[in-house]
C-alpha positions in Angstrom: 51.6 -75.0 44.4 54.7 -75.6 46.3 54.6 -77.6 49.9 52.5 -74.2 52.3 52.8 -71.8 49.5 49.5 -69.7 49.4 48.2 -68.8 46.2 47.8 -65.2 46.0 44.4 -63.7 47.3 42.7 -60.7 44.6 42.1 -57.3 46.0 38.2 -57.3 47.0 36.9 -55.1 49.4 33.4 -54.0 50.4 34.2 -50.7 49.3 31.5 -49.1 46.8 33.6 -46.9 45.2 35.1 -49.4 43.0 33.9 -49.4 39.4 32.8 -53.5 39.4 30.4 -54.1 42.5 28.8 -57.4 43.0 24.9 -56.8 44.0 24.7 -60.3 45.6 27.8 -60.1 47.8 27.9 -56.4 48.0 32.0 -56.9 47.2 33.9 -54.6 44.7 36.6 -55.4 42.6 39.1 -53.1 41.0 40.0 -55.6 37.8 36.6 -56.1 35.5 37.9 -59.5 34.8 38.4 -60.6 38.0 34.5 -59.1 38.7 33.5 -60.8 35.6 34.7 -64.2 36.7 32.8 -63.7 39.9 29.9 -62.8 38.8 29.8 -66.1 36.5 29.8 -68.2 39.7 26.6 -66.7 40.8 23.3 -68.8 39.9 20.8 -67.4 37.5 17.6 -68.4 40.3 19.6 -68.7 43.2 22.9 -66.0 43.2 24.0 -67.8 45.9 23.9 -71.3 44.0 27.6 -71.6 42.4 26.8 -72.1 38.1 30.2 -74.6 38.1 29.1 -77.3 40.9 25.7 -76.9 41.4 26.1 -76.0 45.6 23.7 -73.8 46.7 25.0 -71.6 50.1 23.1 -69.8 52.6 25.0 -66.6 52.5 27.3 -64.3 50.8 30.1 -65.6 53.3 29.2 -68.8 52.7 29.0 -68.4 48.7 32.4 -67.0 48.6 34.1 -69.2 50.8 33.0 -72.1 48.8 34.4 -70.5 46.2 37.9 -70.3 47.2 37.4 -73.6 48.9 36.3 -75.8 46.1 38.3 -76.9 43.0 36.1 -75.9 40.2 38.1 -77.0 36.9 
């Protein structure tokens, strides 16, 4: 990334008429990968406890936010 340069931001909407719908965070995506990916974040116990870092949030908001907050390599 380049000096302000925003990384693009994926279509997701809380629409439900998307094919790929995210039952913890109630989000659709219109790319299966990019709802595949998601869904690998979420926690097995916990869906709101991200699978990379171990951070557990208190919301949907939160969980998602932390996800385009955090560097997870």
């Amino acid at each position: 990334m380049i000096g302000n340069a925003r990384r693009e931001v994926p279509k997701i909407d809380r629409n439900p008429s998307y094919p790929n719908n995210c039952d913890h965070c109630k989000i659709g995506f219109e790319d299966a990968t990019l709802y595949d990916l998601h869904r690998g974040y979420h926690g097995y116990d916990n869906p709101f406890k991200c699978n990379r870092c171990g951070e557990t949030c208190s919301s949907a908001v939160a969980f998602n936010l932390h996800l385009w907050r955090v560097k997870h390599d």
